[in-house]
DOZAFI-794118 format. One record per residue (C-alpha): x, z, y; residue number from 1; residue in one letter. Coordinates in steps of 0.1 Angstrom, whole numbers. Example, Ala and Ser with C-alpha at 12.3 -4.5 7.8 and 13.67 -1.06 7.14 Angstrom:
// DOZAFI-794118
pt c1 123&c3 78&c2 -45&n 1&res a
pt c1 137&c3 71&c2 -11&n 2&res s
//
This chain:
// DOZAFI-794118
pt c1 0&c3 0&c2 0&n 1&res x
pt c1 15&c3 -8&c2 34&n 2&res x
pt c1 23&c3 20&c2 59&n 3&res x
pt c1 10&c3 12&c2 93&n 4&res x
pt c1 35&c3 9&c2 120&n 5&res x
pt c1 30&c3 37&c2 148&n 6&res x
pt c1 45&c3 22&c2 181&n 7&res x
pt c1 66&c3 48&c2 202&n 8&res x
pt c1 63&c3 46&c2 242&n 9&res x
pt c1 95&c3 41&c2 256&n 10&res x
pt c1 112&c3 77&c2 265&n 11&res x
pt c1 119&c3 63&c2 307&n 12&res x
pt c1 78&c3 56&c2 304&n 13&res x
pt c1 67&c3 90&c2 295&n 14&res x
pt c1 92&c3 105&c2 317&n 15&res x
pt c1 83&c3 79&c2 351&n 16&res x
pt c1 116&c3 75&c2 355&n 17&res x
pt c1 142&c3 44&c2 357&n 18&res x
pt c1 165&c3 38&c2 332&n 19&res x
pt c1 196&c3 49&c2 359&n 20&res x
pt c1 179&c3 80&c2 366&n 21&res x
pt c1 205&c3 110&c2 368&n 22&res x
pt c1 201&c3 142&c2 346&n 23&res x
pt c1 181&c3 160&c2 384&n 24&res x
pt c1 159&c3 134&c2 381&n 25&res x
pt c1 153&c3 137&c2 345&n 26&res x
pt c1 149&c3 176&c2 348&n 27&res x
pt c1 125&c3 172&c2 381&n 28&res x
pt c1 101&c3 150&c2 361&n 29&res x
pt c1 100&c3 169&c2 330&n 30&res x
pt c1 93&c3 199&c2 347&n 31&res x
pt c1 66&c3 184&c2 367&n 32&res x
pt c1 47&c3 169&c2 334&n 33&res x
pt c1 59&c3 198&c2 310&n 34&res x
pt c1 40&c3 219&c2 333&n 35&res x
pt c1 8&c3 196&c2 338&n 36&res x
pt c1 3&c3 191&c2 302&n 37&res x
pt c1 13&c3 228&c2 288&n 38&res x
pt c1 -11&c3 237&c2 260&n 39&res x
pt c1 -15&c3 272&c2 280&n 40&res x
pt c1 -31&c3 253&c2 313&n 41&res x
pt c1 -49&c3 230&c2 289&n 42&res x
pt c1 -67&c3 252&c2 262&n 43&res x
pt c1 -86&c3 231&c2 235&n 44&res x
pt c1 -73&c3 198&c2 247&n 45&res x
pt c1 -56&c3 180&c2 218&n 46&res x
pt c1 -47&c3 153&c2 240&n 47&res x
pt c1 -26&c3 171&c2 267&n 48&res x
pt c1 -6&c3 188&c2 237&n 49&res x
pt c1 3&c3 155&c2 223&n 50&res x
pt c1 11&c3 149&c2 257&n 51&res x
pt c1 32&c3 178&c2 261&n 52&res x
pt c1 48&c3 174&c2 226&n 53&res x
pt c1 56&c3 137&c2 234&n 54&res x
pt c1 75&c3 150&c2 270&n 55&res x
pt c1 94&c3 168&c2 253&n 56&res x
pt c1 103&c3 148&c2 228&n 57&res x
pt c1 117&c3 123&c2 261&n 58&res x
pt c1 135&c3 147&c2 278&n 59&res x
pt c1 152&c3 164&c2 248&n 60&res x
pt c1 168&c3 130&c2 242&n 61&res x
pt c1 178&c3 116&c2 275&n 62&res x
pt c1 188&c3 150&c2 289&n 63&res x
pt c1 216&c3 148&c2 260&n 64&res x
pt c1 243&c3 126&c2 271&n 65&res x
pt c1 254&c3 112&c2 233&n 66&res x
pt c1 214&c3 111&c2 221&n 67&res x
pt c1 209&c3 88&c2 255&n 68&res x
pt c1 238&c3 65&c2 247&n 69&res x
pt c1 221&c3 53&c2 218&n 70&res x
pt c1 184&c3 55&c2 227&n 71&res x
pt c1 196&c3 32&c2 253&n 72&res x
pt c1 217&c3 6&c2 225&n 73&res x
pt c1 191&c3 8&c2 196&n 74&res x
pt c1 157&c3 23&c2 212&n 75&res x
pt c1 136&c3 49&c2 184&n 76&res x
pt c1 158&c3 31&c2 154&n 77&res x
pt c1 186&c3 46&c2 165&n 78&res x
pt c1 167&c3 83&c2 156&n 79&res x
pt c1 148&c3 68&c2 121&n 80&res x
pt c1 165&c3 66&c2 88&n 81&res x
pt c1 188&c3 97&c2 94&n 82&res x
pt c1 203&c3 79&c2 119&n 83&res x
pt c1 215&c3 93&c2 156&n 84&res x
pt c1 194&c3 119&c2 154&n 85&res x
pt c1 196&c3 129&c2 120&n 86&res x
pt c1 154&c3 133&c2 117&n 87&res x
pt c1 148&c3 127&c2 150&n 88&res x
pt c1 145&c3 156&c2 183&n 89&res x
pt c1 122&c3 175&c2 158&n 90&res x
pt c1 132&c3 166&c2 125&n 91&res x
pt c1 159&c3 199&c2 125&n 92&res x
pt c1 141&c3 222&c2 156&n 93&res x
pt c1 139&c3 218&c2 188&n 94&res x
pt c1 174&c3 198&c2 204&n 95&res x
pt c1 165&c3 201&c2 241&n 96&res x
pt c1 187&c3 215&c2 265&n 97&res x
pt c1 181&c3 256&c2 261&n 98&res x
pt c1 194&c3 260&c2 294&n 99&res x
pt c1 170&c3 234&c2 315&n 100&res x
pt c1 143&c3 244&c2 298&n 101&res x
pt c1 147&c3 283&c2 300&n 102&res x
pt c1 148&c3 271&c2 341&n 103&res x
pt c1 120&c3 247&c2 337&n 104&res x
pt c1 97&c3 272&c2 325&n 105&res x
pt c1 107&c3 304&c2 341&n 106&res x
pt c1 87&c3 293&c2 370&n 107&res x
pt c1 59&c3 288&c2 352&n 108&res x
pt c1 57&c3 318&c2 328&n 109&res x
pt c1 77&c3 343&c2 347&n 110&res x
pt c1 96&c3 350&c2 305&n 111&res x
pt c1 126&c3 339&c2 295&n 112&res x
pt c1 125&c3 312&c2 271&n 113&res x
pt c1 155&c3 308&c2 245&n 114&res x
pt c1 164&c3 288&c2 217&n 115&res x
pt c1 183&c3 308&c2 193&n 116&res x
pt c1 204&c3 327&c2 224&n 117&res x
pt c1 204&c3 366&c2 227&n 118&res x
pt c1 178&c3 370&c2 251&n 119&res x
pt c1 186&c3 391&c2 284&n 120&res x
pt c1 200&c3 424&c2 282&n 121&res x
pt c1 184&c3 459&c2 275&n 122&res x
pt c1 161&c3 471&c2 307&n 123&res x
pt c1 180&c3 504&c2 326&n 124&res x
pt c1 161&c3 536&c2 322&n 125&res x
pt c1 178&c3 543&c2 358&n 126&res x
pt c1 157&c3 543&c2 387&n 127&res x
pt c1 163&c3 549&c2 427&n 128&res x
pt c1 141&c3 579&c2 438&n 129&res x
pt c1 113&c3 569&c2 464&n 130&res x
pt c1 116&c3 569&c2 495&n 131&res x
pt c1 97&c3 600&c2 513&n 132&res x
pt c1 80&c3 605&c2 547&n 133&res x
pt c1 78&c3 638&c2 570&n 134&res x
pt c1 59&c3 640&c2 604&n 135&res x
pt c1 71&c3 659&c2 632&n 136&res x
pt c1 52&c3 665&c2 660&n 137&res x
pt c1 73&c3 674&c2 694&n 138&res x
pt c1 66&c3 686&c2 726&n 139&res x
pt c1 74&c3 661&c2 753&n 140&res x
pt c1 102&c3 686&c2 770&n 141&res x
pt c1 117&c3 687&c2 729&n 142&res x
pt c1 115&c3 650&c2 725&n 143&res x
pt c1 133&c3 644&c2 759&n 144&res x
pt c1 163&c3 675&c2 757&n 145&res x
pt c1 167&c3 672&c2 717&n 146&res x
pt c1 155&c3 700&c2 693&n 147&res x
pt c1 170&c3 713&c2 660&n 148&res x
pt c1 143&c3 722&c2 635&n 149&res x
pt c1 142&c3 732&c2 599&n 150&res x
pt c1 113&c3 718&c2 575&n 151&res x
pt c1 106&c3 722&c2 539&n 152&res x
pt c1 102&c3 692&c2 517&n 153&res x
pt c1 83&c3 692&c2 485&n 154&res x
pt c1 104&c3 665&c2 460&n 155&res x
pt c1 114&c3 656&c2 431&n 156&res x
pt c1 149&c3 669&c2 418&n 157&res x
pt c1 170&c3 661&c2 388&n 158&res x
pt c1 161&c3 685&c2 364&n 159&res x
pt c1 194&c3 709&c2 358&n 160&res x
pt c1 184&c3 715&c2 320&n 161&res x
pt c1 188&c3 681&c2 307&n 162&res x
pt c1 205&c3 668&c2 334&n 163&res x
pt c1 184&c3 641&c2 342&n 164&res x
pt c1 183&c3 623&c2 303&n 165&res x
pt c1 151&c3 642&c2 295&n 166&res x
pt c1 160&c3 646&c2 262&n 167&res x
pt c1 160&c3 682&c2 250&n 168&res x
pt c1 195&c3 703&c2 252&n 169&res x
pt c1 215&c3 685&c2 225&n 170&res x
pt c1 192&c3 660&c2 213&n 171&res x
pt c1 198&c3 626&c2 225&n 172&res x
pt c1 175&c3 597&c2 230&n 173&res x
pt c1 170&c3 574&c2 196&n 174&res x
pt c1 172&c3 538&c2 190&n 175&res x
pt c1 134&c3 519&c2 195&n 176&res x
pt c1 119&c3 508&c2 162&n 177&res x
pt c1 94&c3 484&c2 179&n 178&res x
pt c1 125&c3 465&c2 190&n 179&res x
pt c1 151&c3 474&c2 169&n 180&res x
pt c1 174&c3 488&c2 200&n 181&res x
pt c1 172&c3 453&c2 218&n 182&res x
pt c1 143&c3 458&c2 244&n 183&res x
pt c1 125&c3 430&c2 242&n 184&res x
pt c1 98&c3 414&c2 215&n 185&res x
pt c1 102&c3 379&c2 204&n 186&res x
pt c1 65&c3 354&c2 205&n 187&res x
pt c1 68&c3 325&c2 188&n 188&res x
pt c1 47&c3 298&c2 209&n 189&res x
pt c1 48&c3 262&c2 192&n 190&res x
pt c1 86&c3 255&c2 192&n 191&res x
pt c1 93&c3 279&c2 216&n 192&res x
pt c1 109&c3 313&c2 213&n 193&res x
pt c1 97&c3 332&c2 240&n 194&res x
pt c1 110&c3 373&c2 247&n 195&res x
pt c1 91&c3 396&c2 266&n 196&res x
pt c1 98&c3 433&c2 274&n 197&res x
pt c1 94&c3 458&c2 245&n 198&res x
pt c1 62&c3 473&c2 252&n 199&res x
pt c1 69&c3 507&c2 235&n 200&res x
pt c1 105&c3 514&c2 253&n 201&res x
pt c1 100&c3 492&c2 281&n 202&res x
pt c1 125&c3 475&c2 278&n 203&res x
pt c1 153&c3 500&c2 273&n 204&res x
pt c1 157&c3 501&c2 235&n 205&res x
pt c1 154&c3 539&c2 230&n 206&res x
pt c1 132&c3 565&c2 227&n 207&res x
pt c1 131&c3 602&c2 235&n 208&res x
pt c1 120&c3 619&c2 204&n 209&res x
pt c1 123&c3 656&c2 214&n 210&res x
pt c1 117&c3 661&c2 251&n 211&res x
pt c1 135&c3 687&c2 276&n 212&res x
pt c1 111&c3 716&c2 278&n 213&res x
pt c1 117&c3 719&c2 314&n 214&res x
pt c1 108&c3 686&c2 329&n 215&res x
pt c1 89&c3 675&c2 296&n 216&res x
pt c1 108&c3 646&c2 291&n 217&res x
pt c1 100&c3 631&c2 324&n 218&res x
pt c1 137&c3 638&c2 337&n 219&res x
pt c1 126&c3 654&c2 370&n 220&res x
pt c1 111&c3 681&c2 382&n 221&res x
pt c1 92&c3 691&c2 416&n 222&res x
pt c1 109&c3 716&c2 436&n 223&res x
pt c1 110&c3 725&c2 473&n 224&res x
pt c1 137&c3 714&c2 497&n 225&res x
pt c1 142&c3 727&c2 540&n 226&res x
pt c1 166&c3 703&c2 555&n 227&res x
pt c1 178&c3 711&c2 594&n 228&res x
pt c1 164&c3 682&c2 612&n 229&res x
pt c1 186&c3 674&c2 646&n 230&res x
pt c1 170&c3 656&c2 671&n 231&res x
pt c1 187&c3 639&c2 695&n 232&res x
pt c1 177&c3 635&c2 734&n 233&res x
pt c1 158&c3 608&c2 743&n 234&res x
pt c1 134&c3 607&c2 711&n 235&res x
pt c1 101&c3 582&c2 717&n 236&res x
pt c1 75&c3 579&c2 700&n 237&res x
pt c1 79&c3 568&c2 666&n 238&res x
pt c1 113&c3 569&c2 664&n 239&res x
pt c1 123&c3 573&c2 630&n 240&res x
pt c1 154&c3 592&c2 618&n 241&res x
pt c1 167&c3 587&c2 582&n 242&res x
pt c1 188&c3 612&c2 560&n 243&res x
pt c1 203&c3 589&c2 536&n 244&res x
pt c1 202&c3 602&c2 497&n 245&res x
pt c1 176&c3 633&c2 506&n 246&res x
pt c1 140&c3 615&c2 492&n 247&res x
pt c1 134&c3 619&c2 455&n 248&res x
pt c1 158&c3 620&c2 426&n 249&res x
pt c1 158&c3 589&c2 408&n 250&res x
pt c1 152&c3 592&c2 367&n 251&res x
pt c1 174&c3 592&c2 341&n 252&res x
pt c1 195&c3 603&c2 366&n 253&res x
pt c1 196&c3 580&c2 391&n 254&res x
pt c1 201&c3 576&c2 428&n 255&res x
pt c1 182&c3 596&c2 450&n 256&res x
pt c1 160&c3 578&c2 475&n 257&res x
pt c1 158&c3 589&c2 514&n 258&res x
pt c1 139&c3 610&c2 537&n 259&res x
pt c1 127&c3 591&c2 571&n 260&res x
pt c1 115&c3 621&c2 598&n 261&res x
pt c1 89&c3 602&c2 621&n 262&res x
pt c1 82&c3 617&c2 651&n 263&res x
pt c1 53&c3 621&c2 672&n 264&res x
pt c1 55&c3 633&c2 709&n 265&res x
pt c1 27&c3 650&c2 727&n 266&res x
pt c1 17&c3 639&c2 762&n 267&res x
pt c1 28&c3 657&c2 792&n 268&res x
pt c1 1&c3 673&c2 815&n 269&res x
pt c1 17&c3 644&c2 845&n 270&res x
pt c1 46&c3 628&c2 838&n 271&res x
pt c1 42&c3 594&c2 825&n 272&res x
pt c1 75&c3 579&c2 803&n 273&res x
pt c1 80&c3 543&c2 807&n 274&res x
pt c1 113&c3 538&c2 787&n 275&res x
pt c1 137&c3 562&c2 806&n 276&res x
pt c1 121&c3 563&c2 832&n 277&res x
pt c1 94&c3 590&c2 841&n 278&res x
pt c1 67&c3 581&c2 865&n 279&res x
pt c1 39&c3 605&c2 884&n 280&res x
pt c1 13&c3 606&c2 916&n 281&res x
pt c1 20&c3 630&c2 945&n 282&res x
pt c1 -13&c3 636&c2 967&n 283&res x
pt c1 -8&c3 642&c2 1001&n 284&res x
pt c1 -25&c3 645&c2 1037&n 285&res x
pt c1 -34&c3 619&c2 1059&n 286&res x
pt c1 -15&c3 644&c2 1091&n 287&res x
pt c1 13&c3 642&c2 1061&n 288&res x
pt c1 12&c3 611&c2 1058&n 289&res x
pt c1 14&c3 599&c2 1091&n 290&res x
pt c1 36&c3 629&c2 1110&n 291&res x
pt c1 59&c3 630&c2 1078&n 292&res x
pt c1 69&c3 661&c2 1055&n 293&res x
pt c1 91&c3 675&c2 1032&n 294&res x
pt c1 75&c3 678&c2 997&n 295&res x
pt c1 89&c3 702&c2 964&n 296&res x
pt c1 81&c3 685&c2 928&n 297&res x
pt c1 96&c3 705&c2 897&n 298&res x
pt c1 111&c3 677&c2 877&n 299&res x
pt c1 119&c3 685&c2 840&n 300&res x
pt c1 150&c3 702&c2 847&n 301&res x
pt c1 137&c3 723&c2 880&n 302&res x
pt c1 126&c3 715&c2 917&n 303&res x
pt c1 141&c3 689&c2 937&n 304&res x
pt c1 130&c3 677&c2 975&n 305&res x
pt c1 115&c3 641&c2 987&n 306&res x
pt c1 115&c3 637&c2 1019&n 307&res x
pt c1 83&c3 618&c2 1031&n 308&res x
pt c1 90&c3 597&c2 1065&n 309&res x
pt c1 60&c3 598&c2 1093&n 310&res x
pt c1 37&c3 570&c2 1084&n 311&res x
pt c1 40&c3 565&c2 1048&n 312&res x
pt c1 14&c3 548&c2 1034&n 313&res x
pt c1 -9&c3 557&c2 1001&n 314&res x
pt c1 14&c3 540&c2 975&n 315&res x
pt c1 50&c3 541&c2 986&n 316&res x
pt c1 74&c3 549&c2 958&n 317&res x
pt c1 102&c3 574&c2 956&n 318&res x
pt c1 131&c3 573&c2 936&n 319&res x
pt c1 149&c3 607&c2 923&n 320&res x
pt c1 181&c3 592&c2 905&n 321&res x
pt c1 191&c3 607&c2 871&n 322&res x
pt c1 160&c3 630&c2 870&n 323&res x
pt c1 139&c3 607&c2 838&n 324&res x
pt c1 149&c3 610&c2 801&n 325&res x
pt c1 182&c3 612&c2 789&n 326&res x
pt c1 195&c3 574&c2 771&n 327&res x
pt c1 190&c3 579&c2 734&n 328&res x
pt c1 230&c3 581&c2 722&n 329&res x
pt c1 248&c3 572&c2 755&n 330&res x
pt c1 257&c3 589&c2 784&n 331&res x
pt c1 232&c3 588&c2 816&n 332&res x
pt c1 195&c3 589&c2 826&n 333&res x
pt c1 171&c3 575&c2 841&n 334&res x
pt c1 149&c3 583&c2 871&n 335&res x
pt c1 119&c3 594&c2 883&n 336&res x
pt c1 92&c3 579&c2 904&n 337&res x
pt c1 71&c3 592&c2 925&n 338&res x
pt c1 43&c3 573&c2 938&n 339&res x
pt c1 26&c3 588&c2 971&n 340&res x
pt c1 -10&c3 588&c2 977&n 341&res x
pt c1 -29&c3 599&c2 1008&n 342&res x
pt c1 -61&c3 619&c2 994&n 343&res x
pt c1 -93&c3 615&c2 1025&n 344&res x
pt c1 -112&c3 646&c2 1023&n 345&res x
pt c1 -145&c3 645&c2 1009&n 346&res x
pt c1 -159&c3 674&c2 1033&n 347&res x
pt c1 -151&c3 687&c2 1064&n 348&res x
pt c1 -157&c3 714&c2 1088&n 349&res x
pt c1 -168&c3 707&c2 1124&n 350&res x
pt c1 -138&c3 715&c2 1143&n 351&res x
pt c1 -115&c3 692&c2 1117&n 352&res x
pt c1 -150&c3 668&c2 1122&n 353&res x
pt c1 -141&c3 668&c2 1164&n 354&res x
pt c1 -108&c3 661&c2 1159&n 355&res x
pt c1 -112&c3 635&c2 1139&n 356&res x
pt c1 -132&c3 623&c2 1164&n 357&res x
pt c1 -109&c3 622&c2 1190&n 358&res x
pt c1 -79&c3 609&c2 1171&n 359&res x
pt c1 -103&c3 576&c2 1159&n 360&res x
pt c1 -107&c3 574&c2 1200&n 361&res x
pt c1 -70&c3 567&c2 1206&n 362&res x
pt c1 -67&c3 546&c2 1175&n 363&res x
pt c1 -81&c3 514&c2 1174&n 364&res x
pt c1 -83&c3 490&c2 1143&n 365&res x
pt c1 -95&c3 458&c2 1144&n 366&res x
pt c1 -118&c3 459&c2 1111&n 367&res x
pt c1 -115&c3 422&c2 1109&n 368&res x
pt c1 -112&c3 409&c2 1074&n 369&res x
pt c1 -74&c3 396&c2 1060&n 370&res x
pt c1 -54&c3 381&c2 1030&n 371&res x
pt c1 -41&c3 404&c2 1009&n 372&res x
pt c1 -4&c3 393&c2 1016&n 373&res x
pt c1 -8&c3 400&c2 1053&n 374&res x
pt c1 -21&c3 433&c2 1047&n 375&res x
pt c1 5&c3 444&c2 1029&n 376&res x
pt c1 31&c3 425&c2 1055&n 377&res x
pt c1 9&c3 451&c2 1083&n 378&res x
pt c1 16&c3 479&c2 1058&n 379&res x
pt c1 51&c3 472&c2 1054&n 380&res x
pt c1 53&c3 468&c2 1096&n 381&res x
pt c1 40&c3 505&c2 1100&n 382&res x
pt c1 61&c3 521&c2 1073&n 383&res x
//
């Protein structure tokens, strides 16, 4: 009885690549129809696994430089008859490159997939500690001068029994029979060999049969910690200061994570802080205002003495040099402002009524209406 002849596709074709095409080329397409066709995205689909089988099939031939030579002199005889390919990509296992496929479909399982290699090495039981968090709330004077303060922590520590191996005192931990001591489980998908984390040691290849009494095996234990906090002058809002190492112990011993103090500053009953500067309102009188005074303000380091000129108008500014907030880690300071406004009385008694009275009688303004601009150019004229 005659055996039908099955007619191959040409390797280039399944592939949609030229014959000249370099092995990047051959990798990028492959990858791109490996993962269209994978029997995982198309479940129940006969005809994207024959696809899928077929792509492979292409690739694991052209991506070998000796198996390409002679696809390209003889075509599919050169695999038939023993020849070439001694039974063909398949006939002996899977021949494709291990290494460009293990890359290939990394991305698109997130396993490492090996042909008869080793598989990735036992998982760490070490871990960094976390990270922790402590908020400190400061009085404005505390955030500006600097403050020392001690707080008390609650973390976990490295247990001192078992030293961090959780094991108990002269027991140690014992190879994982899920795994065999190797951390990972082998799956056998179609022609792939794929390994995946041991799911009973996570990955680390032991066990710990008899726990530490102490920490019960979980290598840590919780334990309260004061630390001196130093604040430096010049603290904002938020600022963050880290102590490097003092967050939780790591398990199994390993590094310790660290502590970030955030602090939070409370509002002063009239100071304003814009960056090192400090900023407030003065109220005075209009006879202040427009005879001129001498006016005490306690700044945060005691009472200093600005010097209002005769006709000052509501608004001016004055500048007190070196009396704002320390700069955070240098030398200096900056200032503060102090903006001057002229209060009008709500009430008044008759004789500060007839006086008023008089006074408006020997000066005139014409209430005609004006740009802004020129009104402060008038403003500026009179001060």
């Amino acid at each position: 009885m005659a055996t039908a002849n099955v007619t191959k596709v040409d390797y280039y074709e399944v592939l949609s690549v030229s014959r000249d095409a370099n092995d990047q080329e051959l990798k990028t397409a492959y990858r791109k129809l490996a993962m269209q066709y994978h029997p995982d995205r198309n479940p129940n689909n006969p005809a994207a696994e024959e696809k899928f089988k077929e792509c492979g099939e292409a690739y694991s031939v052209l991506s070998d430089a000796e198996k390409r030579a002679a696809y390209d002199r003889y075509g599919h005889a050169a695999f038939q008859n023993g020849g070439g390919g001694a039974g063909g990509p398949f006939g002996g296992g899977f021949n494709g490159n291990a290494q460009d496929l293990g890359d290939i479909f990394g991305d698109l399982f997130g396993e490492m997939f090996n042909m008869g290699g080793n598989g990735r090495q036992q998982a760490s039981r070490v871990q960094r500690g976390r990270d922790l968090r402590y908020d400190m709330k400061l009085e404005f004077e505390e955030a500006v001068f600097g403050k020392e303060r001690e707080i008390t922590i609650r973390r976990m520590e490295t247990c001192i029994d078992c030293k961090g191996s959780g094991a108990a005192k002269g027991k140690a931990p014992v190879t994982c029979t899920q795994c065999g001591g190797r951390g990972q489980q082998r799956f056998q998908q179609g022609f792939f060999s794929v390994a995946r984390t041991c799911s009973v040691c996570g990955g680390t290849g032991t066990l710990i049969v008899e726990p530490c009494q102490t920490c019960k095996g979980e290598t840590r234990v919780t334990t309260e910690h004061t630390i001196l906090v130093k604040v430096p002058a010049g603290v904002e809002q938020d600022t963050r200061i880290r102590y490097s190492g003092e967050g939780e112990a790591g398990k199994f011993a390993g590094p310790a994570g660290d502590l970030y103090v955030v602090l939070s500053v409370k509002a002063h009953k009239f100071f304003e802080r814009d960056g090192d500067d400090l900023h407030c309102v003065m109220p005075i009188s209009f006879p202040q205002a427009a005879l001129g005074t001498e006016l005490e303000i306690q700044t945060l380091e005691g009472a200093a003495t600005i010097k209002v000129p005769e006709g000052t108008q509501s608004g001016k500014a004055f500048k007190l040099k070196g009396k704002g907030v320390p700069h955070l880690n240098s030398h200096g300071k900056g200032d503060l402002i102090v903006e001057i406004r002229v209060q009008t009385p709500g009430k008044l008694n008759k004789q500060q009524r007839d006086l008023l009275k008089q006074l408006s009688e020997t000066m005139v303004v014409e209430n005609t209406p004006t740009s802004r601009g020129l009104f402060e150019k008038v403003k500026d004229i009179f001060s």
